[in-house]
C-alpha positions as CSV (number, residue, x, y, z in Angstrom):
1,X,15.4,24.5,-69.3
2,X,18.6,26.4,-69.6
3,X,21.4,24.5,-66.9
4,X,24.4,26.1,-64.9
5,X,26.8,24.3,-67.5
6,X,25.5,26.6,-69.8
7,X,26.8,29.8,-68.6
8,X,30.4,29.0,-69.0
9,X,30.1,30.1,-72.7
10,X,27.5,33.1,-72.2
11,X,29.8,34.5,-69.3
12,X,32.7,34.4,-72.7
13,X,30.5,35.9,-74.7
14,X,30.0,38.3,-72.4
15,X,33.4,39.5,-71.6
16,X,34.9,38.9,-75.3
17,X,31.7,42.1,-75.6
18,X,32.3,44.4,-72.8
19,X,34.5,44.9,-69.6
20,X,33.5,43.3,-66.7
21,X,34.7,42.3,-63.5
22,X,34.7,38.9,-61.8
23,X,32.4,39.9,-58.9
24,X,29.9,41.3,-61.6
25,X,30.4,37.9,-63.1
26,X,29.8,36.1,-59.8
27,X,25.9,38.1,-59.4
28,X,25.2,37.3,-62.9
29,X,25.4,33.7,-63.1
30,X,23.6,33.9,-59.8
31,X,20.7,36.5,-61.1
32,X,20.7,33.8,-64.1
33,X,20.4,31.0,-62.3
34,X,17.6,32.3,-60.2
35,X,15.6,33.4,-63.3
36,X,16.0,30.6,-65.5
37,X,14.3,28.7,-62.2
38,X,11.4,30.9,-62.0
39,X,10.9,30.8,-65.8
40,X,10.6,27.2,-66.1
41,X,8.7,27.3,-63.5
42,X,6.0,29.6,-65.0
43,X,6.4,28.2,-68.7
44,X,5.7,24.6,-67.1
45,X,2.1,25.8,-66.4
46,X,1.5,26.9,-70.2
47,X,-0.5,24.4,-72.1
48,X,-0.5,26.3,-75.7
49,X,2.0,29.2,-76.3
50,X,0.2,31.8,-78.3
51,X,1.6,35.2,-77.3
52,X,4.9,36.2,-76.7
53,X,6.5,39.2,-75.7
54,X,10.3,40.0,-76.5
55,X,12.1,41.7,-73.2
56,X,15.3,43.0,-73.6
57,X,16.9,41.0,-70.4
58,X,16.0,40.2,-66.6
59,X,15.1,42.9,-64.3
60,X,16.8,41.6,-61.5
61,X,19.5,42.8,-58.1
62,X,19.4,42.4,-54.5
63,X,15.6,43.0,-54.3
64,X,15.5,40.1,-56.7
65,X,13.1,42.1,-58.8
66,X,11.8,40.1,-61.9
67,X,8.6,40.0,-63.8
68,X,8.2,35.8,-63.1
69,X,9.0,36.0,-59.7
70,X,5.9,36.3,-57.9
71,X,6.9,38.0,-54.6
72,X,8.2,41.3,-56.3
73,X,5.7,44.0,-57.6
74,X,4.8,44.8,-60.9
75,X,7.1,47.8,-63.1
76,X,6.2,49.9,-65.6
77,X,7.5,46.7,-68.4
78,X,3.8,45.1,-67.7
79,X,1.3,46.0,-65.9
80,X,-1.5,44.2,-64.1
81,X,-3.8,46.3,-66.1
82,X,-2.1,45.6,-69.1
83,X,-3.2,42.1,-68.6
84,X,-6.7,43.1,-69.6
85,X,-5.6,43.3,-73.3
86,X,-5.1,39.6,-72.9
87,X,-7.4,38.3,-70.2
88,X,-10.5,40.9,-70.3
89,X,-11.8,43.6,-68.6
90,X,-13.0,41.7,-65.9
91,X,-11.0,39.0,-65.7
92,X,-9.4,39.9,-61.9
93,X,-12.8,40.1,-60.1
94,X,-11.1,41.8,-57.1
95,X,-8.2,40.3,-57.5
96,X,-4.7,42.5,-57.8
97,X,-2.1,39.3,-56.8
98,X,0.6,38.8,-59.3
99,X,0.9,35.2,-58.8
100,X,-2.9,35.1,-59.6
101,X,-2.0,37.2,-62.8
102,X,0.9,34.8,-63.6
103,X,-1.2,31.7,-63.4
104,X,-3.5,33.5,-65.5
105,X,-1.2,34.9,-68.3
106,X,0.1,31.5,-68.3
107,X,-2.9,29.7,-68.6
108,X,-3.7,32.2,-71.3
109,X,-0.8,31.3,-73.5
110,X,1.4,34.1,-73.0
111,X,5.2,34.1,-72.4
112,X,7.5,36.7,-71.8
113,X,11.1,35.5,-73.5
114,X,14.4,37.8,-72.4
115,X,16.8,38.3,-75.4
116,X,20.1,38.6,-73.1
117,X,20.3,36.3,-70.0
118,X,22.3,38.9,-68.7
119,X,20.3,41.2,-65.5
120,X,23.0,44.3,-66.2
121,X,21.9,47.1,-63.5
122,X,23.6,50.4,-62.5
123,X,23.8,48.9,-58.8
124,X,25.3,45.4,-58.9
125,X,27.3,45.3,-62.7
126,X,28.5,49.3,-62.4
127,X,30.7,48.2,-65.1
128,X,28.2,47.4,-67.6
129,X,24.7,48.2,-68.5
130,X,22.6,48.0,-71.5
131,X,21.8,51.8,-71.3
132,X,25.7,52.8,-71.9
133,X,26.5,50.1,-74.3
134,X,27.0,51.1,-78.0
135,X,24.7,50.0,-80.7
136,X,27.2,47.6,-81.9
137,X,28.4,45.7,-78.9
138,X,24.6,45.5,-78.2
139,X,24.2,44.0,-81.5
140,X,27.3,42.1,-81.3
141,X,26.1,40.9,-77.9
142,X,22.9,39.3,-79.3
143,X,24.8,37.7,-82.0
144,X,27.3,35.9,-80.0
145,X,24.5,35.2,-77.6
146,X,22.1,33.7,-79.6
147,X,23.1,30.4,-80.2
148,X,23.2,29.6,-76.4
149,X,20.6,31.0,-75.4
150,X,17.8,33.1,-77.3
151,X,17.7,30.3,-80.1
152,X,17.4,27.5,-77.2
153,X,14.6,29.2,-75.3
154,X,12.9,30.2,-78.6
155,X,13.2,26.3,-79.1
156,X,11.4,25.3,-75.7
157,X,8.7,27.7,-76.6
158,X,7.9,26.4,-79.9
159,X,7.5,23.3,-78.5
160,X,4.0,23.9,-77.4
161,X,2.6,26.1,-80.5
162,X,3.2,28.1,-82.7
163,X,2.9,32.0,-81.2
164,X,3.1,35.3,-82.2
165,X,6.2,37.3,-80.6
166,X,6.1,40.7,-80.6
167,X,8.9,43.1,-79.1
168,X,8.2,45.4,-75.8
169,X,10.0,48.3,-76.9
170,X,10.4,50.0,-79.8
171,X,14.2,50.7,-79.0
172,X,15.2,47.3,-79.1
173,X,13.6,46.4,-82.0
174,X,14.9,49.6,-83.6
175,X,18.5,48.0,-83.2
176,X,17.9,44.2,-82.8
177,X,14.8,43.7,-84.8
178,X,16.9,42.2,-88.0
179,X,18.9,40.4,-85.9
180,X,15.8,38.7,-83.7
181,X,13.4,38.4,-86.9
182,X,16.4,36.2,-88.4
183,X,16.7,34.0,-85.6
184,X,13.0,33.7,-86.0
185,X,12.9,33.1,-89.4
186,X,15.0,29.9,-89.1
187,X,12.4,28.2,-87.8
188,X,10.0,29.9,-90.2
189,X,8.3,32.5,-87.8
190,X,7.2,35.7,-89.3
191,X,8.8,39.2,-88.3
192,X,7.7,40.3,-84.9
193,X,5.3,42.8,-84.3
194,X,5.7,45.9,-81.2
195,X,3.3,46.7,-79.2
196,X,5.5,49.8,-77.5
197,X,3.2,52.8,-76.8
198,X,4.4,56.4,-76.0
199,X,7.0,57.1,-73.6
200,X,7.1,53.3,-71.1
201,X,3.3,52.1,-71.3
202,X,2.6,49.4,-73.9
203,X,0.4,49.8,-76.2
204,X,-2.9,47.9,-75.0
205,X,-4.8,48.3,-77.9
206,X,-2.3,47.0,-79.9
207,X,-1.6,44.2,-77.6
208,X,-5.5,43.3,-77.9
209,X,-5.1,43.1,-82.1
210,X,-1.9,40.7,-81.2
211,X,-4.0,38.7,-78.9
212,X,-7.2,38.3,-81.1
213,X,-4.2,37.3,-84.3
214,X,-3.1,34.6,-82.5
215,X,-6.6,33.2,-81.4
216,X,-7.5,32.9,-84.8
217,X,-4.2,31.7,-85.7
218,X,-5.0,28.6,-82.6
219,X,-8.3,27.8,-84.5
220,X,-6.9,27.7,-87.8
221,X,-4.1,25.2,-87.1
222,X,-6.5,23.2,-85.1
C-alpha cells in the first residue's frame, strides 16, 4: 500500500490546486493515513478483483466516517441493500453488520477505489471542498494526482485480475470520465461504465448487469 512518504508530493499537488491551510493539511494526511490502513486492510482479504467502483474521495472527519472502516454506518454512497446486486437477495440471512458485508463484498471480488486521497469536508478543510471547487481545478487536481496515487492503487488492484470499474456518480464521470478512462487505458482497460441512478441511490439493476459482465469475463480468462 500507499506509505506516509508519499504524501509529501500529494500534499504539493494539493496546494499548487487550491488554498489551503496548514491545519487542514495536518487532518488530511491524518484522514489519509487512517484510510489507506483500513483499505489495505480490506483489499488484503480479496482473492480475485472483479468489480470496482470509482468514488470520488474518502468520506472521512472526526467521526472517522468511511465506507472500509467497519465501526461507522453505512451512507447513502452504498448501501447494505445495495449489496444484493452483487451478493443476492438472500445473501445476509439476518445479518445487517457491515463488517459481515465487508468480508463479504471482499470475498466477492469487489473494491471500492477513491480517485483523490484527499477527505475534503465542509467541517474540518472549510477552505476547500470538492463541492465549491471549479471544474478545472477539479480536473487539474486529478491530473496532478494521478501519478501518485490513482495510477498506484489502480496498479495494486490489477494485481489480482482483471475487473470491471465503473464510476458511482454520474457527476464525476461527467467531468473526470476522459481523464480516469485514460489512466485506465494505459494499462489497457476499457472505458468505465456508471451505475449512478436518480438523484443519490445507485443504480442496482445496473450494478447486477456489471456484476454478471465480469463473472463471465472470470470464466473466460480462466
Amino acid at each position: 500500500m500507499l506509505i506516509d512518504a508519499d504524501w509529501d508530493g500529494l500534499e504539493q499537488a494539493l496546494r499548487s490546486c487550491e488554498f489551503v491551510t496548514d491545519e487542514e493539511c495536518a487532518y488530511l494526511k491524518n484522514a489519509f493515513v487512517a484510510t489507506e490502513r483500513m483499505w489495505g486492510e480490506n483489499f488484503a482479504k480479496v482473492a480475485t478483483a472483479r468489480l470496482v467502483l470509482l468514488s470520488e474521495a474518502p468520506l472521512f472527519g472526526s467521526n472517522r466516517r468511511y465506507f472500509y472502516n467497519a465501526g461507522t454506518p453505512f451512507g447513502a454512497f452504498f448501501h447494505f441493500r445495495d449489496a444484493e446486486a452483487i451478493l443476492g437477495q438472500d445473501f445476509a440471512k439476518g445479518r445487517t453488520g457491515k463488517e459481515f458485508l465487508l468480508a463479504e463484498l471482499a470475498r466477492a471480488g469487489f473494491i471500492i477505489l477513491d480517485l483523490f486521497p484527499f477527505a475534503l469536508n465542509e467541517d474540518d478543510t472549510p477552505s476547500i471542498s470538492y463541492r465549491n471547487m471549479s471544474a478545472r481545478r477539479y480536473r487539474q487536481l486529478f491530473q496532478r494526482t494521478a501519478s501518485l496515487y490513482f495510477d498506484r492503487k489502480r496498479d495494486v488492484v490489477l494485481r489480482r485480475g482483471r475487473p470491471l470499474f465503473m464510476f458511482r456518480y454520474g457527476a464525476t464521470r461527467r467531468v473526470l470520465g476522459d481523464l480516469v478512462n485514460a489512466e485506465l487505458a494505459k494499462r489497457n482497460i476499457v472505458p468505465a461504465e456508471c451505475i449512478a441512478g436518480t438523484n443519490m441511490p445507485l443504480d442496482r439493476e445496473r450494478l447486477r448487469q456489471c456484476c454478471h459482465a465480469a463473472q463471465v469475463a472470470s470464466v473466460v480468462a480462466e
